[in-house]
N, C-alpha and C positions, 0 to 999 in steps of 0.2 A: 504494500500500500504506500502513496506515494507520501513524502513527507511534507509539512503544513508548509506554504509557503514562507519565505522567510524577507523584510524587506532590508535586513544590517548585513553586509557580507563581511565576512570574520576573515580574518589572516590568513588562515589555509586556504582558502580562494583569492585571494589576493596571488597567494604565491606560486599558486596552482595556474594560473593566468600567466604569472610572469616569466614561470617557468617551458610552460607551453608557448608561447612569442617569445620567446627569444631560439629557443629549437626551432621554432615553424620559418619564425623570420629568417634566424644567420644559419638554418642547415644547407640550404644549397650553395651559400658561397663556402662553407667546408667540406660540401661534396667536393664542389669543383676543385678545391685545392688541395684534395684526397687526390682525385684522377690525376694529378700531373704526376703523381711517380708513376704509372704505367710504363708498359716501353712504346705505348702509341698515346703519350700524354695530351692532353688538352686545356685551353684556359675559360673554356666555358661549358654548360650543360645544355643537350638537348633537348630541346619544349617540353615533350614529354617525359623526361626526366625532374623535369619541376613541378609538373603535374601530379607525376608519382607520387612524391616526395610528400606532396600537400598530403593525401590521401593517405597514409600515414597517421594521421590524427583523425582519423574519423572513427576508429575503434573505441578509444578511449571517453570521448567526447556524444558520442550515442551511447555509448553507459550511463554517461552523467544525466545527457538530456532524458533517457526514461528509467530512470530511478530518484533522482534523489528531487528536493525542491525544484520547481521548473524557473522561479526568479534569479535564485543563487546560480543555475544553471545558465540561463541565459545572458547573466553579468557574465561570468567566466568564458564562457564560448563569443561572447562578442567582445570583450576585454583580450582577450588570446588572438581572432582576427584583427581586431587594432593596431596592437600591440604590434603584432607579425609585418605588419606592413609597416608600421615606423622603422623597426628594426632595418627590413628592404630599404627603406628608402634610406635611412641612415649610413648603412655598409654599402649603397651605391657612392651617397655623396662624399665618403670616404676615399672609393676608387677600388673597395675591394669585393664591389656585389655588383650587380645589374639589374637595370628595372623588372627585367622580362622575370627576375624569379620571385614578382607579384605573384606570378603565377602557382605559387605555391600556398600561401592564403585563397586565391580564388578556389583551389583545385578544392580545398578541404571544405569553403562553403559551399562548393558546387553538391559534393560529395555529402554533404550535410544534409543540403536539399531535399535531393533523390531520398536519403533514408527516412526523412520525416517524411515524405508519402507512401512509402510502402510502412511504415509504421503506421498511419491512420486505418490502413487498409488490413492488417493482420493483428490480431488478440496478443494484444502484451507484448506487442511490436517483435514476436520472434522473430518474422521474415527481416525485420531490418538489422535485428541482432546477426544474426547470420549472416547478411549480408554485409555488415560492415566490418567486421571479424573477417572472412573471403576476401574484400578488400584488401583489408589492410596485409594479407597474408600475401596476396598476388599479386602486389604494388612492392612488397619487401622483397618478394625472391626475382620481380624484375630487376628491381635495383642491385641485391646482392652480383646479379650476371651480369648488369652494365659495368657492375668496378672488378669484376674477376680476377684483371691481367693488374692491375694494382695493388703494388703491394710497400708498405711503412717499416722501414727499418728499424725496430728498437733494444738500445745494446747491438752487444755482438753479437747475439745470435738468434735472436727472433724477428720473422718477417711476419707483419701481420694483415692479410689481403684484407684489403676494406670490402667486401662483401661480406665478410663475415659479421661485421658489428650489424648487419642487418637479419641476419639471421635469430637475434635475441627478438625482434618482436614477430617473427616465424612462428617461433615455437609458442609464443602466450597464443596468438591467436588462434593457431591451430587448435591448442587447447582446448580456447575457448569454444570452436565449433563440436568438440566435443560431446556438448550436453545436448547437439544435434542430431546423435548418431555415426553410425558407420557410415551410413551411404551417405550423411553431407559433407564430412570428413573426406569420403575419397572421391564423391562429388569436386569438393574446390583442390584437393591435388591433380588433380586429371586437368581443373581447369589452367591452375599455374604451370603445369608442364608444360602444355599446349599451347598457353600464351608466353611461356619463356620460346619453344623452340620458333612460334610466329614473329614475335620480335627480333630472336637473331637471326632469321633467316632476312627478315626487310632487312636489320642492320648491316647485313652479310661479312657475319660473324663465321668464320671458319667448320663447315662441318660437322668435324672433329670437337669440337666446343658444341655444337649444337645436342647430339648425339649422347654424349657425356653429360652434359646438363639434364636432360629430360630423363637419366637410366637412375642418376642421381636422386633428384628428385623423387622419385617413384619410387626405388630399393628403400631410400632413407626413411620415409615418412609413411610409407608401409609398415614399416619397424616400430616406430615412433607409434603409431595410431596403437598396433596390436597389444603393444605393453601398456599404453595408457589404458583402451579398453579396457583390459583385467585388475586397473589399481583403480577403478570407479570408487569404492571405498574409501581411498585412503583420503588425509587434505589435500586440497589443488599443489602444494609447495614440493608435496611428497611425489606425487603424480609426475609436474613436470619435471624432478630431478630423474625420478627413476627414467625415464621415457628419454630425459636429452641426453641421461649416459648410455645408450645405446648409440638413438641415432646422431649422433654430433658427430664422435670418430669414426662413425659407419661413412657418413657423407664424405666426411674429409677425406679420407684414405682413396674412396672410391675416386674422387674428382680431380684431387691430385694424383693420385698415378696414372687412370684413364686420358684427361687434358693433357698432362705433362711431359708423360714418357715421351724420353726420344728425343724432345727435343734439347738445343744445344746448351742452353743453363741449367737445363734440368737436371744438376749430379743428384747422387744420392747425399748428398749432402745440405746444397739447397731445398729438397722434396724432403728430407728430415725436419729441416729449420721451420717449414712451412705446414708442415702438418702438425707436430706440437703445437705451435703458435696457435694455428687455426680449433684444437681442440680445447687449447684453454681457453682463447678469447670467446669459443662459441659456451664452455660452460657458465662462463665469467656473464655475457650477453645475456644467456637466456635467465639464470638467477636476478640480475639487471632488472631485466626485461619487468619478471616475475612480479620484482619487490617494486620495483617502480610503481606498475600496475595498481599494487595493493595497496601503496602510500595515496597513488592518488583517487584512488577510488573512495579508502576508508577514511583518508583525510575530510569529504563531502558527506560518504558513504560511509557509516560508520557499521552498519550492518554485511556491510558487502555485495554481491549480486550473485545469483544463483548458482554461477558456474563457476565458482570459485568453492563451492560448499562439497561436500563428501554425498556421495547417493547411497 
């Protein structure tokens, strides 16, 4: 039942706001300056890649809008698009952003939009919950494949491929379609597969990467789904640890030796440095991921939402 509206917003919305704008706003000018260590670097993001990016927050933020107070709710989600765009417009007149990546607030009210009409249209707005969880899941594993060949040197011996920090909110939302079922669960990996290998095929993205992404995807989170199904019981914290230590080092192993092999940097040395890295950042991400979630849900949300509870 929803909670009485509220018309004082308290501190944790406050911060809940600033913290969501200032990610919404300055993450595509750190995409973009993620992508230049690639060995095919770049100083800008393409359209839809800021698009993406927006879409990103719409998981988080359709939890808020049907659960918790709809005024507190409605400060914060239009406090967070404000916010977003001064940010843009700030790190452009800087010289270290660009207008176009407004387009990252647009994407997330567009995306916003869309779920409050299929929410009026479905009881306790599941279709939208589902759908904006699917989102956010097939917006994160496009991006994780846009930064693949990207990779951050830290110390001597860890590379850590920026798709991987996208892989932490993979796994929550996955999760969270969970209390879905099976078949919507392998409903949106079918769809992300499909829409990773449509994407790289327009980008024309080598094959071999195409290939390797979709077997990826599929193997891993087949894995992932099975072990969660069976820890329905447990708490959600329990759930996604058990389930990301499977499929975390399942994927990595898989994607780095299938993509990698063979070619000319590829020693067994570098493919070492890169799969550690990649298994810890992704357990590091998705625990992130997790507790993030839960902060900021139970910071508004002090009860939580449904699919975070044990069945």
């Amino acid at each position: 039942m929803p909670r009485p509206y509220s018309s004082t917003p308290d501190w944790r919305s406050a911060l809940t706001a600033t913290v969501l704008a200032c990610a919404l706003g300055g993450g595509p000018s750190a995409l973009a300056w993620f992508s230049t260590f690639g060995p095919t670097p770049t100083d800008r993001l393409p359209t839809l890649a800021v698009v993406l990016f927006g879409l990103l927050f719409v998981g988080a933020l359709t939890d808020l809008r049907s659960t918790a107070d709809r005024l507190r709710v409605r400060v914060v989600t239009a406090s967070s698009l404000v916010g977003a765009t001064v940010v843009v417009l700030a790190l452009t007149a800087a010289g270290v952003g660009r207008v176009e990546y407004l387009l990252a607030p647009a994407g997330t009210l567009i995306g916003l939009g869309v779920l409050e009409l299929l929410g009026r249209r479905a009881p306790a707005g599941r279709t939208a919950s589902l759908v904006a969880a699917a989102t956010v899941y097939v917006a994160a594993t496009l991006l994780a494949n846009f930064t693949l060949d990207s990779f951050l040197p830290l110390g001597g011996f860890f590379l850590v491929n920026v798709g991987t920090l996208f892989f932490g909110l993979t796994f929550t939302q996955r999760d969270r379609v969970h209390q879905h079922g099976r078949r919507a669960v392998y409903g949106m990996i079918f769809v992300a597969a499909t829409a990773n290998v449509a994407l790289a095929a327009t980008l024309g993205t080598p094959l071999r990467y195409v290939a390797v992404s979709f077997l990826t995807i599929v193997v891993a989170e087949t894995a992932d789904t099975e072990i969660y199904q069976r820890l329905l019981r447990r708490p959600w914290l329990a759930r996604v640890a058990a389930s990301n230590a499977v499929s975390a080092p399942l994927d990595t192993i898989l994607f780095t030796l299938l993509a990698f092999w063979g070619e000319e940097f590829a020693t067994a040395g570098w493919m070492t440095q890169v799969i550690v890295t990649d298994v810890l950042v992704k357990y590091a991400s998705g625990i992130l991921a997790a507790l993030g979630m839960l902060a900021l849900l139970r910071g508004i949300l002090p009860g939580g939402t449904a699919w975070q509870q044990p069945r």
